[in-house]
C-alpha positions in Angstrom: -3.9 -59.3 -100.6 -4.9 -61.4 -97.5 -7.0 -57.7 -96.0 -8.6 -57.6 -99.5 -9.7 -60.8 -99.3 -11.3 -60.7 -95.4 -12.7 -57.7 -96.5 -14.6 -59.3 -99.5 -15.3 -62.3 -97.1 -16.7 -59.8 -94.3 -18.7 -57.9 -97.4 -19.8 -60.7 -98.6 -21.0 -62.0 -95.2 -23.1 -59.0 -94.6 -24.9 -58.6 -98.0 -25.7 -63.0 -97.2 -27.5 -61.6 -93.8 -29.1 -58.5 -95.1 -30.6 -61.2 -97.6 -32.0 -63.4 -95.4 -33.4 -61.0 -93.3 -35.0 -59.3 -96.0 -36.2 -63.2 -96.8 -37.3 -63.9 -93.5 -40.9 -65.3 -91.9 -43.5 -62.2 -91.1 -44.4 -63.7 -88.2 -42.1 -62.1 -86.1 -41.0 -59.6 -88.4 -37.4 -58.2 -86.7 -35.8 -55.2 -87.4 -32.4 -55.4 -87.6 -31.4 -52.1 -88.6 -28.1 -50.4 -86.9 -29.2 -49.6 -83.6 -32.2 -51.8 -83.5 -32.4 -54.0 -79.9 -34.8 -56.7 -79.0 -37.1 -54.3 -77.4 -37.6 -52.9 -81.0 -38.8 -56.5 -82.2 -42.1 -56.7 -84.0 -44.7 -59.7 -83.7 -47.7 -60.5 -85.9 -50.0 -61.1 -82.7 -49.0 -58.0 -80.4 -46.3 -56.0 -79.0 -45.0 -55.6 -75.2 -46.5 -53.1 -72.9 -46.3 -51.7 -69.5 -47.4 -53.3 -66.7 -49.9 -50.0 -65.7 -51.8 -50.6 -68.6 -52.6 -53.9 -68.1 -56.4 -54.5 -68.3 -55.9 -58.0 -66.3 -53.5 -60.3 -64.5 -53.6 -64.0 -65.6 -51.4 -66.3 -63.1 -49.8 -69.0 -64.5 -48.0 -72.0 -62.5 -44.6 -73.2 -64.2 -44.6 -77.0 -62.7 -41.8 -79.6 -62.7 -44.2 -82.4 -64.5 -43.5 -80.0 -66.9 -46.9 -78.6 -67.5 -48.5 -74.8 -67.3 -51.9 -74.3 -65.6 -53.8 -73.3 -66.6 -52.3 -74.6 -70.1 -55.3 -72.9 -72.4 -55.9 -69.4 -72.1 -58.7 -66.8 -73.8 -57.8 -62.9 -74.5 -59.6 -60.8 -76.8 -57.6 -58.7 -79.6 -56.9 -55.1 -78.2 -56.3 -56.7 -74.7 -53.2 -55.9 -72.5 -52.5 -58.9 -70.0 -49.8 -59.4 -67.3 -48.6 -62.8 -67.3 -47.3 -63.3 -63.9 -45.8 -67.0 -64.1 -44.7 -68.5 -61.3 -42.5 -71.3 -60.9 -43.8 -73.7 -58.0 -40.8 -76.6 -58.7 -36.9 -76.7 -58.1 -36.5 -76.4 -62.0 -35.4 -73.5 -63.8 -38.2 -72.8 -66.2 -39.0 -70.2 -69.1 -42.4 -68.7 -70.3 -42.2 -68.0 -74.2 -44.9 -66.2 -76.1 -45.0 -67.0 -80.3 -46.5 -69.3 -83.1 -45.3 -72.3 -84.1 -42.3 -70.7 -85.8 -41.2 -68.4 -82.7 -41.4 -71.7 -80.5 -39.5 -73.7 -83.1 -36.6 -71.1 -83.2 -36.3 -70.4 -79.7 -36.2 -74.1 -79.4 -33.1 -74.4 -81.3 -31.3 -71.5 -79.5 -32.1 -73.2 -76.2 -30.8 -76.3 -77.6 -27.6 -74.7 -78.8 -26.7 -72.6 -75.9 -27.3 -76.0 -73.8 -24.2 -78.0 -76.2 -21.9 -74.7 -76.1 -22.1 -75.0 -72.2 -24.1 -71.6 -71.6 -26.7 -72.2 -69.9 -28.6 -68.6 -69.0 -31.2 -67.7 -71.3 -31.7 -63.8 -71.7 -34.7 -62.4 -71.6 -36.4 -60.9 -74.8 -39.8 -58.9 -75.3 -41.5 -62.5 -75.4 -39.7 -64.9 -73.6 -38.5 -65.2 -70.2 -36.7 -67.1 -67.4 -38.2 -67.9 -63.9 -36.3 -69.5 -61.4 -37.2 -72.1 -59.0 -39.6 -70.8 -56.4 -39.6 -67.3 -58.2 -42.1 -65.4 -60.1 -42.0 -63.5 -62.9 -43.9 -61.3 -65.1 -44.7 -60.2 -69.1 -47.0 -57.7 -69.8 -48.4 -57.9 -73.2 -50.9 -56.1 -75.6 -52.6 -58.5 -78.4 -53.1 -56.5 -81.7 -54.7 -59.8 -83.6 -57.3 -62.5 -83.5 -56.0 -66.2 -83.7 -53.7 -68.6 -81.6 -50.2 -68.6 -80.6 -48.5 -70.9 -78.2 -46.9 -70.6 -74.8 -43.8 -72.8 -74.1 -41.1 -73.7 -71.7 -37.9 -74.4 -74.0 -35.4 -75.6 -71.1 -33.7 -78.8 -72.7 -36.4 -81.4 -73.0 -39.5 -79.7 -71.2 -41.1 -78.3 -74.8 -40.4 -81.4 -76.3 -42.3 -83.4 -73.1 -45.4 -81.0 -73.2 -44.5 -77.8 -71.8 -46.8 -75.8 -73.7 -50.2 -74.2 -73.7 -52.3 -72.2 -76.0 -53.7 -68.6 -76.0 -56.8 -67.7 -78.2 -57.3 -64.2 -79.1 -60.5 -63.6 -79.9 -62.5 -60.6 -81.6 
């Protein structure tokens, strides 16, 4: 009776998240198919690419006043750039590539790993960790016009202004 019953609940709980990922936002549509890994992840605004192919190398300075520079970047759809971020403070920092929704989310996960005590962010396709001193890069190919935001989502350095904007234009 009781293996029914956590079998029904386990059923139950996977038909609830094949619904609301079939619900979900198409900005960063995700496919979460068996055998599907973050690398697989699609975004409205471009996909990641390999560093060779890049068609330019944009620096970007990760600062402890909690601040990019340069904070407002132009690309042109089609474009592949390297980001190569560098962190020029003793704070860990993150670079995180997405619309208002992808920064939003990411936000809260940040937030939630920070009150469960873990406190290393992973890496995905769009987002990633640079630590004091370091540099890091993210190669990325832009499929669409429009804007999407850069951010830093350590506890409290989105919320003080760590962000920028990218234009991709025609």
């Amino acid at each position: 009776m009781l293996r029914s019953a956590l079998g029904r609940t386990a059923l139950f709980a996977l038909l609830a998240g094949l619904l609301v990922g079939a619900c979900g936002d198409s900005t960063a549509e995700t496919t979460q198919a068996e055998g599907t890994d973050m690398a697989e992840m699609m975004f409205s605004f471009g996909e990641p690419a390999e560093a060779a192919s890049a068609d330019r190398v944009i620096e970007i300075a990760a600062n402890d006043d909690f601040s990019f520079a340069p904070d407002e970047i132009t690309v042109s759809a089609g474009e592949v750039i390297t980001f190569r971020v560098v962190n020029e403070g003793a704070l860990l920092h993150d670079f995180t590539l997405g619309d208002e929704a992808i920064q939003e989310e990411h936000e809260a996960e940040m937030a939630e790993m920070a009150e469960s005590g873990e406190m290393m962010m992973h890496d995905e396709p769009n987002a990633m960790s640079i630590d004091p001193g370091q540099t890091n890069e993210m190669t990325w190919h832009f499929t669409e016009t429009g804007s999407i935001l850069i951010g830093c989502h350590q506890v409290g350095h989105y919320a003080s202004g760590m962000k920028g904007t990218i234009t991709i234009q025609s």
